[in-house]
VOLUM-993256 format. One line per 5 residues: their letters; for each residue x, y, z of N, C-alpha, C. Coordinates in Angstrom, 3 decimals. Example, Ala and Ser with C-alpha at 12.3 -4.5 7.8 and 13.67 -1.06 7.14 Angstrom:
<nodes>
AS> 13.190:-5.690:7.800:12.300:-4.500:7.800:13.200:-3.300:7.800 ~ 12.850:-2.250:7.080:13.670:-1.060:7.140:12.900:0.030:7.870 $
</nodes>
This chain:
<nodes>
XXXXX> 25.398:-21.309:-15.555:23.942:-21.131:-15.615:23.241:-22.431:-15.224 ~ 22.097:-22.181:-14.318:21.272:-23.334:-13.952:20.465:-23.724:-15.301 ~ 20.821:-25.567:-15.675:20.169:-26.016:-16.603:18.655:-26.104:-16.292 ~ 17.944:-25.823:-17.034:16.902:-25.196:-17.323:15.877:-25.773:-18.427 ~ 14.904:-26.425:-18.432:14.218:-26.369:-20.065:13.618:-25.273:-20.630 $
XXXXX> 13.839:-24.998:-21.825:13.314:-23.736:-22.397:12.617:-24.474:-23.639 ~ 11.437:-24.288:-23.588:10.288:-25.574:-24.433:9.942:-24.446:-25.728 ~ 9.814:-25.399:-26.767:9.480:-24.660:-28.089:8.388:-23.470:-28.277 ~ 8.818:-22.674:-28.671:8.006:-21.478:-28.630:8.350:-20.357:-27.433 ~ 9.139:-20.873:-26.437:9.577:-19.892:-26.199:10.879:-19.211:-25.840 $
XXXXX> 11.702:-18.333:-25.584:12.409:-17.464:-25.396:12.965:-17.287:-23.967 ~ 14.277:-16.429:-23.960:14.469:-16.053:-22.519:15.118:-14.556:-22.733 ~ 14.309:-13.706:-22.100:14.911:-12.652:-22.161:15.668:-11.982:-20.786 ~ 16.147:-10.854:-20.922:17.011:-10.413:-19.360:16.828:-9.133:-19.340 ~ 16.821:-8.695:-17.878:16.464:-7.540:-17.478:17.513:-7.323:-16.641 $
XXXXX> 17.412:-5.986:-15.925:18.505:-5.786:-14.562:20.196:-5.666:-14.951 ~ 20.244:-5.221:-16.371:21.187:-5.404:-16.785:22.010:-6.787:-16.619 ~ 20.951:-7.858:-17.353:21.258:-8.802:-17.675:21.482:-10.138:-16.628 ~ 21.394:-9.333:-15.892:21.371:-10.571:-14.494:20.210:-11.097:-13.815 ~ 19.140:-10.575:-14.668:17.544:-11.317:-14.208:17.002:-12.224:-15.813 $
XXXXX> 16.657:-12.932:-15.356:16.195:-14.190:-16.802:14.751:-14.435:-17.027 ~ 14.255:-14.609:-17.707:12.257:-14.540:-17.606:12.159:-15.550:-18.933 ~ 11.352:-16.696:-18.903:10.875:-16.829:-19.741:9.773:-16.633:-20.338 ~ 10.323:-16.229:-21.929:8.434:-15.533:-22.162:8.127:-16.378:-23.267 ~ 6.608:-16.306:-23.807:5.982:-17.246:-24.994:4.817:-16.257:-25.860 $
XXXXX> 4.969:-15.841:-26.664:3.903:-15.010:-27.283:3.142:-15.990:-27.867 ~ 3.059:-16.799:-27.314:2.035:-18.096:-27.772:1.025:-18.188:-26.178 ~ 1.742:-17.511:-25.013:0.359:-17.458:-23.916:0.513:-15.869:-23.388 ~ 1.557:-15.138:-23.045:1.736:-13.875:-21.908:3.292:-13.709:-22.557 ~ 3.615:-12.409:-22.342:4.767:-11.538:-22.110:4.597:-10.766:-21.438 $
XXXXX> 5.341:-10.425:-20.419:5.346:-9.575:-19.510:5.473:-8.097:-20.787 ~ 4.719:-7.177:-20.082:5.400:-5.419:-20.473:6.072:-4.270:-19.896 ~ 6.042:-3.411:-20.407:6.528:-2.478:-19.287:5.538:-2.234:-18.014 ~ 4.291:-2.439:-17.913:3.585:-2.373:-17.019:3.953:-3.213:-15.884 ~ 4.828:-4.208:-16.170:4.804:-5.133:-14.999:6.298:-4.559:-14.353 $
XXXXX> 7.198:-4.394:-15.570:8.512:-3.496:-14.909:8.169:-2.317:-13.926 ~ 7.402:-1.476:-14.262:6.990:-0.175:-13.582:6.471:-0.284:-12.413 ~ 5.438:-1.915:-12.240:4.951:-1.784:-10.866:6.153:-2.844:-9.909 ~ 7.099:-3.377:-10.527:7.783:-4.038:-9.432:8.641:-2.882:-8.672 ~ 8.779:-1.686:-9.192:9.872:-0.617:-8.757:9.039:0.378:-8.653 $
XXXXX> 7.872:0.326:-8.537:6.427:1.331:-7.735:6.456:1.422:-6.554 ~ 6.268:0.152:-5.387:6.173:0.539:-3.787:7.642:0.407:-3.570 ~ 7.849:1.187:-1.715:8.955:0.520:-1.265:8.949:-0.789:-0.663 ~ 9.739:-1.437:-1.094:10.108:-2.833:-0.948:10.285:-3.047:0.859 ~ 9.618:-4.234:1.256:10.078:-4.213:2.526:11.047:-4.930:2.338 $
XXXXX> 12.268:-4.826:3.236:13.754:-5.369:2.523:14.015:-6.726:3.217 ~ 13.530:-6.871:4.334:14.384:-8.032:5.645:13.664:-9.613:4.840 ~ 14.911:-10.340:5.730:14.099:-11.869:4.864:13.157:-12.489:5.956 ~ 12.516:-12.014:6.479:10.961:-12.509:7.482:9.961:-11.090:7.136 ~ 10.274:-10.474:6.118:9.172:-10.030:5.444:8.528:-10.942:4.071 $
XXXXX> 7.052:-11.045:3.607:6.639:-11.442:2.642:6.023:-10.648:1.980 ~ 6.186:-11.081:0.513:5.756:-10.499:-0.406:4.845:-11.584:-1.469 ~ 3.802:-10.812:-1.859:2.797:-12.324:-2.345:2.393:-10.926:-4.046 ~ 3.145:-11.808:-5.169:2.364:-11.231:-6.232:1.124:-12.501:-6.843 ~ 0.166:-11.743:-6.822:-0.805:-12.278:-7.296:-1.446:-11.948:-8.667 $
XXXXX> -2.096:-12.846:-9.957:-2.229:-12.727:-11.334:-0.692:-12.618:-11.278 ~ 0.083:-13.802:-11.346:1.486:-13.521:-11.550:1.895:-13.563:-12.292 ~ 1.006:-14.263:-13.478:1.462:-14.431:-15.012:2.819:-15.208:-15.501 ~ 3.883:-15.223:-15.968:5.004:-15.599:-16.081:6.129:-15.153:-14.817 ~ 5.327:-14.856:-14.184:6.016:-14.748:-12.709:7.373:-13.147:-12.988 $
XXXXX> 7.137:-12.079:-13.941:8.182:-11.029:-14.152:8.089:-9.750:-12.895 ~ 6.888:-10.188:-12.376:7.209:-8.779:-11.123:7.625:-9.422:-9.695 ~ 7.400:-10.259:-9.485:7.973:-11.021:-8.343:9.358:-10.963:-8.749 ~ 9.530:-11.771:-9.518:11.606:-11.997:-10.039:11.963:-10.434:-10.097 ~ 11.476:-9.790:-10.879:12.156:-8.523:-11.076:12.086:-7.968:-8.912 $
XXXXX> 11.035:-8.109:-8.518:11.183:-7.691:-7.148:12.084:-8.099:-6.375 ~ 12.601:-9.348:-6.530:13.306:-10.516:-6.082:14.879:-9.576:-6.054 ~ 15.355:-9.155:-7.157:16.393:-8.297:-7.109:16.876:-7.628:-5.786 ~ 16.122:-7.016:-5.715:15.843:-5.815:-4.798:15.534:-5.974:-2.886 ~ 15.538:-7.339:-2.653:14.845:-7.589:-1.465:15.149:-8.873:-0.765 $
XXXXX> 14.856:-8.911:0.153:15.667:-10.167:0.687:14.257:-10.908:0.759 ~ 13.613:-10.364:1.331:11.816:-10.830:1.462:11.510:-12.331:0.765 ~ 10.746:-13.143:1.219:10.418:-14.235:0.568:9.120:-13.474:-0.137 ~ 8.439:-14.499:-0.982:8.005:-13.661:-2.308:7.366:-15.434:-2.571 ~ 6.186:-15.759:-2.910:5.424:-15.939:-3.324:4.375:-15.272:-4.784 $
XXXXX> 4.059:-16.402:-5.790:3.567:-16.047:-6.881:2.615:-16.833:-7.163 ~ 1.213:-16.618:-6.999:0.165:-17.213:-7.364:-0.445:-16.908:-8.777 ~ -0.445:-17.557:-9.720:-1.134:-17.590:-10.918:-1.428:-18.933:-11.082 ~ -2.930:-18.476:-11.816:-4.075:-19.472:-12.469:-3.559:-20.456:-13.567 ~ -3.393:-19.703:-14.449:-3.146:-20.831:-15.508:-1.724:-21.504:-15.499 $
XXXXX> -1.415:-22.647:-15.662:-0.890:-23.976:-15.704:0.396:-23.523:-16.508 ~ 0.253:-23.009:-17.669:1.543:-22.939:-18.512:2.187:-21.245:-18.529 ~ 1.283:-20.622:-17.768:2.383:-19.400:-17.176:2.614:-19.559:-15.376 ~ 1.813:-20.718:-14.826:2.623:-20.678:-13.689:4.195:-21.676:-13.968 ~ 3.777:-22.689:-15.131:5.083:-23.677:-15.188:6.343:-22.599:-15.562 $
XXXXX> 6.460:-21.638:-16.416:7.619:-21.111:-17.312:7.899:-20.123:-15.850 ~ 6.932:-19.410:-15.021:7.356:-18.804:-13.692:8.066:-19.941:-12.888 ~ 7.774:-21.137:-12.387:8.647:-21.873:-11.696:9.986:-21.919:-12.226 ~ 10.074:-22.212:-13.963:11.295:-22.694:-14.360:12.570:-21.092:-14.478 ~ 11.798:-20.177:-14.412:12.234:-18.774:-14.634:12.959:-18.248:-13.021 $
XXXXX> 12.242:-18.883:-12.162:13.032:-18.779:-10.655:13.931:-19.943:-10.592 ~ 14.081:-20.665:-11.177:15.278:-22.114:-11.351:16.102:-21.353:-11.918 ~ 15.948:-21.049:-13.060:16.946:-20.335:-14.307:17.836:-19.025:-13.708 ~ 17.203:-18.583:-12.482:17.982:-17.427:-11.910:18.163:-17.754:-10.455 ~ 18.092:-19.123:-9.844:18.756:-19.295:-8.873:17.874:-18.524:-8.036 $
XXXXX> 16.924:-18.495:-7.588:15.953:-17.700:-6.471:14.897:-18.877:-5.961 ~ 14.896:-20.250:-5.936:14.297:-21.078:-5.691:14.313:-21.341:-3.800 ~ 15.301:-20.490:-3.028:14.791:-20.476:-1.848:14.119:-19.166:-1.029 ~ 13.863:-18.123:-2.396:13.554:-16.903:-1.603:12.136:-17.032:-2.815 ~ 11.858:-16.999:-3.798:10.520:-17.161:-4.830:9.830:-18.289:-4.962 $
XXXXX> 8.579:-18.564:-4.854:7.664:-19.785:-4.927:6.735:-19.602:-5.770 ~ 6.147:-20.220:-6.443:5.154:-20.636:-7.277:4.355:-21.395:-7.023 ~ 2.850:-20.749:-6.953:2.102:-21.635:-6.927:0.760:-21.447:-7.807 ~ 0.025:-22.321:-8.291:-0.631:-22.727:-9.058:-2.016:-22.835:-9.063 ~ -3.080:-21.853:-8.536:-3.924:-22.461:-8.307:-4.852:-20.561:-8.478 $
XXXXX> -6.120:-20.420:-8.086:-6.839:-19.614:-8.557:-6.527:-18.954:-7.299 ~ -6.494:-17.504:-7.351:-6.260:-16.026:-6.198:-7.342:-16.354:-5.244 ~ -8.610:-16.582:-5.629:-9.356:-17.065:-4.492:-9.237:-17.648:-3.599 ~ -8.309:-19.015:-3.542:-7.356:-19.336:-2.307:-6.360:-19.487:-2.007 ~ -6.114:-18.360:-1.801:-4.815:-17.256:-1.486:-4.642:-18.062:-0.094 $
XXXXX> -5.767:-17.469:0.852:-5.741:-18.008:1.603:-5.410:-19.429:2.510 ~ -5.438:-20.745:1.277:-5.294:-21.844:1.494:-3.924:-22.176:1.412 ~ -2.829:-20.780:1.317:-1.240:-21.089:0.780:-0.543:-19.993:2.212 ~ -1.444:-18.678:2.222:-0.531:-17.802:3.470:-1.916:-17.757:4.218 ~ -1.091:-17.002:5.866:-2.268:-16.882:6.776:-2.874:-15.573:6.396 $
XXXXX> -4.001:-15.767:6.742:-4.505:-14.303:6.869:-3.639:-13.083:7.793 ~ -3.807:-11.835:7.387:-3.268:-10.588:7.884:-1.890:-10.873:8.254 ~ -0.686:-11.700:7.096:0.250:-11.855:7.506:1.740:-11.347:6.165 ~ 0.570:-10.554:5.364:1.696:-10.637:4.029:1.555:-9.107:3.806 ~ 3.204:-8.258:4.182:3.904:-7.209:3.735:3.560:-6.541:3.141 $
XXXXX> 3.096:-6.937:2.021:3.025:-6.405:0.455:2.531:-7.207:-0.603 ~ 1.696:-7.091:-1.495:0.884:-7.493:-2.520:0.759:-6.734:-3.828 ~ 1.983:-7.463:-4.626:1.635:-6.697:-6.120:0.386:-7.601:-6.875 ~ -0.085:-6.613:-7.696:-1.312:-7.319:-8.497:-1.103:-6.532:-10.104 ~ -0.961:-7.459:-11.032:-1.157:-6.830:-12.682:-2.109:-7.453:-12.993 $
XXXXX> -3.135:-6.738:-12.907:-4.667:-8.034:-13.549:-4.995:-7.745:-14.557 ~ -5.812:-8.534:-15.097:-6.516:-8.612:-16.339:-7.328:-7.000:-16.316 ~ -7.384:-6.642:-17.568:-7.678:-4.578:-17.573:-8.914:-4.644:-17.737 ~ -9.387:-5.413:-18.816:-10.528:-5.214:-19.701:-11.617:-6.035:-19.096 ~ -13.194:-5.701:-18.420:-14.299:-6.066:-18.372:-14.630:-7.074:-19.468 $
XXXXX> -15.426:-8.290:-18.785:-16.010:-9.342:-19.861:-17.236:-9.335:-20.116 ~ -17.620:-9.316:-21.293:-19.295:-9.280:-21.781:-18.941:-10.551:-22.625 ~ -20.114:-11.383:-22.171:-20.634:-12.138:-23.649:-21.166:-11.855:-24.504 ~ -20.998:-10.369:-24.587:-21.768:-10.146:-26.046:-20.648:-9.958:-26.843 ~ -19.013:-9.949:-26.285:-18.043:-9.473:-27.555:-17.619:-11.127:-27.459 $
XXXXX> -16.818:-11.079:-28.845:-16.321:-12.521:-29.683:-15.201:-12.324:-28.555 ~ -15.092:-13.588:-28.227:-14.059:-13.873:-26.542:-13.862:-15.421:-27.183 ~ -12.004:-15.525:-26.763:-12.518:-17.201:-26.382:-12.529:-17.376:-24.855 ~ -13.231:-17.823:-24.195:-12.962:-17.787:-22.729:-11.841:-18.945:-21.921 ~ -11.575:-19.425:-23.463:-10.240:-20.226:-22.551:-8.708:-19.955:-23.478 $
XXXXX> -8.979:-19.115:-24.058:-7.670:-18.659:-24.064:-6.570:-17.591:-23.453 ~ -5.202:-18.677:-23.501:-4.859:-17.796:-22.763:-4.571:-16.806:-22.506 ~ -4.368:-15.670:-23.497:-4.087:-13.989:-23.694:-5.575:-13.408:-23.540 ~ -6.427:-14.290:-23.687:-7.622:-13.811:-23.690:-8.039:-13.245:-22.038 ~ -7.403:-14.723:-20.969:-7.777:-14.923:-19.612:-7.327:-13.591:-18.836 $
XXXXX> -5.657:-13.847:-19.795:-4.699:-12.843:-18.812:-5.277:-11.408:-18.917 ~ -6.188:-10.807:-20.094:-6.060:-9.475:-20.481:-7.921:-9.410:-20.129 ~ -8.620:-10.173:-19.890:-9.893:-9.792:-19.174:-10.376:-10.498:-18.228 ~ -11.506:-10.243:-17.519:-12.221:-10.589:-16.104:-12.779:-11.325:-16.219 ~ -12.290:-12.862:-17.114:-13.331:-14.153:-17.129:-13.238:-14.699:-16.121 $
XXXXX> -11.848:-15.484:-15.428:-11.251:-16.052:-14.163:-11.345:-15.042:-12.921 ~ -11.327:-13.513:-12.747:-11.227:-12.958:-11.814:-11.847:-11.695:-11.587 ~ -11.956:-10.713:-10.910:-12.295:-9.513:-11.572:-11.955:-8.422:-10.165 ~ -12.197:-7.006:-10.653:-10.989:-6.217:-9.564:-11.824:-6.159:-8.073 ~ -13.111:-6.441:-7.938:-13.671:-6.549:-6.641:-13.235:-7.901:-5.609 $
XXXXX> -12.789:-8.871:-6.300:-12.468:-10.047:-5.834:-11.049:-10.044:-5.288 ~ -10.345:-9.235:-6.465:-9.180:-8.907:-6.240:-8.327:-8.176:-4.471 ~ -9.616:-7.049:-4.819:-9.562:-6.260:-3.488:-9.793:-7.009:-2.230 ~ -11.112:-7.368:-2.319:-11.220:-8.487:-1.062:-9.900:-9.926:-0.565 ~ -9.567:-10.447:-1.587:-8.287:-11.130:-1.405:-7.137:-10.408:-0.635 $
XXXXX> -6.713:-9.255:-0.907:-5.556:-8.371:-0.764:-5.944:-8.192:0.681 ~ -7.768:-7.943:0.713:-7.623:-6.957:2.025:-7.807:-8.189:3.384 ~ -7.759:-9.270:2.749:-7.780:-10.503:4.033:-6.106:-11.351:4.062 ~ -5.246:-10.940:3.467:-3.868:-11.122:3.037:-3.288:-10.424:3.858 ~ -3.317:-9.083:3.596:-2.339:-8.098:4.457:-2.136:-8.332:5.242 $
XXXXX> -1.249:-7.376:5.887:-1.689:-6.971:7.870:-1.700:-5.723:7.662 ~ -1.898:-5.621:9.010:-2.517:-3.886:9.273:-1.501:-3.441:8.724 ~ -2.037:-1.885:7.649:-0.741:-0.975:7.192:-0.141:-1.784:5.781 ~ 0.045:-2.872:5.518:0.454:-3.673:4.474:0.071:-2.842:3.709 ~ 0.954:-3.115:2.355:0.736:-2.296:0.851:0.161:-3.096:0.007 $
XXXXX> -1.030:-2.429:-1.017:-1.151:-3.218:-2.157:-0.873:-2.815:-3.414 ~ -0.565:-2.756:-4.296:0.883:-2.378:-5.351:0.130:-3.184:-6.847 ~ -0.729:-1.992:-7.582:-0.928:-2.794:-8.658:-0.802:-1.546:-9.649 ~ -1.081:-2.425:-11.110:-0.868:-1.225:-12.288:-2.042:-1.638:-12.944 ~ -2.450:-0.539:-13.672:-4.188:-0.436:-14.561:-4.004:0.489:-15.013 $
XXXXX> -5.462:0.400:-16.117:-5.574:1.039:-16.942:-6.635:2.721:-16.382 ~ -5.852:3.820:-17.031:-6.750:4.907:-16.520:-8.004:4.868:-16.659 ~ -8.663:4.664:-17.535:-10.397:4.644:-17.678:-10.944:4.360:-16.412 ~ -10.123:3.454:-15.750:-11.221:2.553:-14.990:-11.085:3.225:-13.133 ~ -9.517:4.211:-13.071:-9.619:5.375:-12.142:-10.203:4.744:-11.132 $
XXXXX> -11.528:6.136:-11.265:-12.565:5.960:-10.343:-13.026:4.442:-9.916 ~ -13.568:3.569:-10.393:-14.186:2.300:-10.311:-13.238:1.609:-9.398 ~ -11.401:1.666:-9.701:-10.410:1.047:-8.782:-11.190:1.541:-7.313 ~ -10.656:2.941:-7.528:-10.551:3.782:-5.903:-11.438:3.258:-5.453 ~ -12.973:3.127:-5.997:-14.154:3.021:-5.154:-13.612:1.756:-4.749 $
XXXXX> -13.447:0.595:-5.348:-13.593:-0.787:-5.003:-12.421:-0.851:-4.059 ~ -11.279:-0.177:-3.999:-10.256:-0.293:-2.764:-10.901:0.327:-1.654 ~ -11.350:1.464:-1.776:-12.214:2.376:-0.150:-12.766:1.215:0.357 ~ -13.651:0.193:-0.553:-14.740:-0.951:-0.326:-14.117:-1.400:0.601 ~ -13.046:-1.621:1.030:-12.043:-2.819:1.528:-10.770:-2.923:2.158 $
XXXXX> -11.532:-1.187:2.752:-10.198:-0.575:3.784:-9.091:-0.671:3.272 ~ -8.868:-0.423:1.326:-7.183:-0.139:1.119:-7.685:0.833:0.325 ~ -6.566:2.056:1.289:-6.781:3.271:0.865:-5.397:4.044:0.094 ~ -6.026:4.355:-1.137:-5.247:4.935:-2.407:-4.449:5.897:-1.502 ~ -2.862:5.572:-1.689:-2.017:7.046:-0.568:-1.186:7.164:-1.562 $
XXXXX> -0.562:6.460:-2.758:0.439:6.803:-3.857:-0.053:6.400:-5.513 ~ -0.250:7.452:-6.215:-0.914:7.606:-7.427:-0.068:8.257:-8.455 ~ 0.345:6.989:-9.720:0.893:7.782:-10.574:0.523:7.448:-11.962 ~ 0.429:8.349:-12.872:-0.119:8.031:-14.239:1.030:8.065:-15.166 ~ 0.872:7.110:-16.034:1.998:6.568:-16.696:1.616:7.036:-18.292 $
XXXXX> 2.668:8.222:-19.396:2.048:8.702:-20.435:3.107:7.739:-21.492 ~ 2.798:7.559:-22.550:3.537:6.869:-23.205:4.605:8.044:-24.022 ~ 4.255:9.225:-24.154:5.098:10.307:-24.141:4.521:11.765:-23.917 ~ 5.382:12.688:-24.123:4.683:14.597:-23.927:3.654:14.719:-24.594 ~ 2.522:15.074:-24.388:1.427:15.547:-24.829:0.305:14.692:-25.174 $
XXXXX> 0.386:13.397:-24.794:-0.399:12.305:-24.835:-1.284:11.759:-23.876 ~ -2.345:11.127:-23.866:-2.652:11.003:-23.130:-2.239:9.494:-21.960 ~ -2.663:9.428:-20.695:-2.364:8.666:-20.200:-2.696:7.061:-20.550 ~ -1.994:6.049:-20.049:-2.178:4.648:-20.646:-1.816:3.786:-19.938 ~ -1.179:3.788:-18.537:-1.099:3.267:-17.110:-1.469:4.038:-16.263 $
XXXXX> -1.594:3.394:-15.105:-1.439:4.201:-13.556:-1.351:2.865:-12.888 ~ -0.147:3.750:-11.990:0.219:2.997:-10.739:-0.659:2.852:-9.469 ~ -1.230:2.494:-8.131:-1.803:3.217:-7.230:-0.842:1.809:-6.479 ~ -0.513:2.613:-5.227:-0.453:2.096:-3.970:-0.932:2.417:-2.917 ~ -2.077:1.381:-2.558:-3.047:1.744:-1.311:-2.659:0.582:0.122 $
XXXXX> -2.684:1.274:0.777:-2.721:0.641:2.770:-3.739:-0.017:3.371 ~ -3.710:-1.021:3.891:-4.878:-1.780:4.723:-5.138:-0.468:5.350 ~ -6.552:-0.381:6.001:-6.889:0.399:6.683:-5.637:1.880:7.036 ~ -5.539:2.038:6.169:-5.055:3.547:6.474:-6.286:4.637:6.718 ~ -5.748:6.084:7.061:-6.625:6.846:7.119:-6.888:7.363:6.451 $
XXXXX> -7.740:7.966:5.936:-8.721:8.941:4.605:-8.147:10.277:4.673 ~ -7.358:10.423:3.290:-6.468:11.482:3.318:-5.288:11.309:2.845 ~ -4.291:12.417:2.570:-3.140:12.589:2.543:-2.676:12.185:1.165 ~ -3.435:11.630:0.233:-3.106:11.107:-1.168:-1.649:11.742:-1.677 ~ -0.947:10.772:-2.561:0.237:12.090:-3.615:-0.197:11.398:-4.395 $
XXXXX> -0.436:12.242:-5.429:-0.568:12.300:-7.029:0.684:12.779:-7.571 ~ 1.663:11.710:-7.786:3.015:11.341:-7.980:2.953:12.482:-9.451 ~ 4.592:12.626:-10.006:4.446:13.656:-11.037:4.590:12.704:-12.129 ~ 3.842:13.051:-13.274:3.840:12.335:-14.554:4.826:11.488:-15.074 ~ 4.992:9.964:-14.979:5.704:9.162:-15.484:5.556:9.458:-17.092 $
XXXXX> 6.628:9.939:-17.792:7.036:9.948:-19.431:7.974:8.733:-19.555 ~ 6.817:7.897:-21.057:8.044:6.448:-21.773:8.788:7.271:-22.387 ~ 8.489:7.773:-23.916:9.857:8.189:-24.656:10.287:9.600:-24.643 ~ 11.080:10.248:-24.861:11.631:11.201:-25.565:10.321:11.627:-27.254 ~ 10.587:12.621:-27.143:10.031:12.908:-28.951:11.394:12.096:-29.791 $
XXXXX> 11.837:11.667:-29.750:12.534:10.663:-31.050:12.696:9.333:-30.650 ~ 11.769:8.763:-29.585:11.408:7.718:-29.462:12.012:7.088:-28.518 ~ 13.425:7.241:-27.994:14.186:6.931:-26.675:13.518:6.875:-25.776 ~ 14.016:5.641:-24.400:13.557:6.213:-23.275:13.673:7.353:-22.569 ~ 12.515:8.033:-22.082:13.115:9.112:-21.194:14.484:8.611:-20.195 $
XXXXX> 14.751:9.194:-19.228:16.001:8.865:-18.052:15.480:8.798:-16.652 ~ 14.189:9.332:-16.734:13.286:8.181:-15.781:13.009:6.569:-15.876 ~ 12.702:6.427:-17.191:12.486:4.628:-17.612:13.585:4.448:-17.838 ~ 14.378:4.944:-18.318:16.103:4.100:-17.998:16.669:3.895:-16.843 ~ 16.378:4.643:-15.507:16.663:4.724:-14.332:15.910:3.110:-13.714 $
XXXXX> 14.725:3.334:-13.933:13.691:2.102:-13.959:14.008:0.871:-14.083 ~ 14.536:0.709:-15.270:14.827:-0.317:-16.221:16.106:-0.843:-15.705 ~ 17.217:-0.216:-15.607:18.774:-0.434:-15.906:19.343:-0.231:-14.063 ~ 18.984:0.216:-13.341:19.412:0.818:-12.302:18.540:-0.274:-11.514 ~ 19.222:-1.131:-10.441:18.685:-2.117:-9.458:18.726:-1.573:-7.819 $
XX> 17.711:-0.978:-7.529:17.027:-0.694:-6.416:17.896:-1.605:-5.083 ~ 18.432:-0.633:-4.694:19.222:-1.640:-3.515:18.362:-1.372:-2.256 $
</nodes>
């Protein structure tokens, strides 16, 4: 194993049946299943002169988990300082330091790291929740940053993605259902058009609590799939054998 620092407070957990490493800190971000679900959401472009750019990368878990799966170089832009550091040391710790990069700095200049209309594919897990100053916020903390729209918000988001791509490029994110409609509109905004849609239930008869969407630079208007209902558990709490397939099974 590549020596590694693993700094107080946090942990290393493994995925991929044990052959992917992440460090996490419930003192800033843990990755969830939301971030598992969208690294194994689009198809992967596979060749190594394809790129892949996750952006809000957080502890860097959907890039690495993508990393599995792809020969693609792969870029990870996140904001804050101490989940881009544990993402650098988390691509050391698994030996992916010439195909995964880290970098450090705000999604807004994206641009100042790749060229325009030159990147494959773009996963995004952003912050879910709208910011008001009228609710008790700290605005510099960090679970606070990662889980609402103080640093970023999903219109900014879109515009980034849609000067990133190239023509046809995918953009590959996971959210919360409420906000549906408001996504779609703000992707139409920006010539990426919703073509793969799936809602994620936490079990039978519940209501929904993710969705996936994967939308196309300028694709054409039309043709949507409204993918069939992603189920987490079983009624006795197991994963279904869809999320075990997910989870345990590495996408070749």
């Amino acid at each position: 194993m590549v020596n590694v620092e693993i700094k107080s407070g946090e942990r290393v957990d493994t995925l991929v049946e044990g052959r992917m490493k992440i460090i996490q800190s419930p003192e800033v971000f843990s990755f969830g299943m939301d971030a598992v679900l969208l690294s194994r959401f689009p198809k992967l472009p596979k060749r190594a002169d394809k790129l892949i750019l996750d952006i809000c990368a957080g502890n860097g878990a959907v890039g690495l988990l993508a990393s599995s799966a792809t020969k693609a170089q792969i870029i990870e832009i996140e904001l804050q300082e101490k989940l881009a550091d544990m993402a650098e040391r988390s691509v050391e710790l698994n030996g992916s330091s010439t195909q995964v990069r880290v970098i450090c700095d705000d999604l807004k200049n994206t641009l100042h790291h790749v060229a325009s209309s030159t990147v494959d594919l773009i996963f995004c897990n952003p912050p879910y929740f709208k910011f008001s100053h009228e609710k008790s916020l700290n605005e510099n903390d960090a679970l606070t940053i990662a889980r609402h729209e103080i640093k970023t918000n999903f219109e900014t988001i879109c515009q980034v993605a849609q000067q990133a791509l190239k023509p046809s490029g995918h953009f590959a994110l996971v959210h919360r259902p409420e906000r549906f409609l408001e996504l779609t509109d703000s992707l139409r905004q920006y010539n990426l058009v919703p073509k793969r849609i799936q809602f994620v239930y936490p079990k039978l008869g519940s209501e929904a609590n993710l969705v996936l969407i994967d939308a196309v630079k300028d694709g054409k208007a039309g043709g949507e799939k409204f993918l069939s209902p992603l189920i987490v558990h079983e009624s006795n709490g197991n994963y279904t054998d869809e999320i075990n397939k997910i989870y345990f099974e590495e996408k070749k």
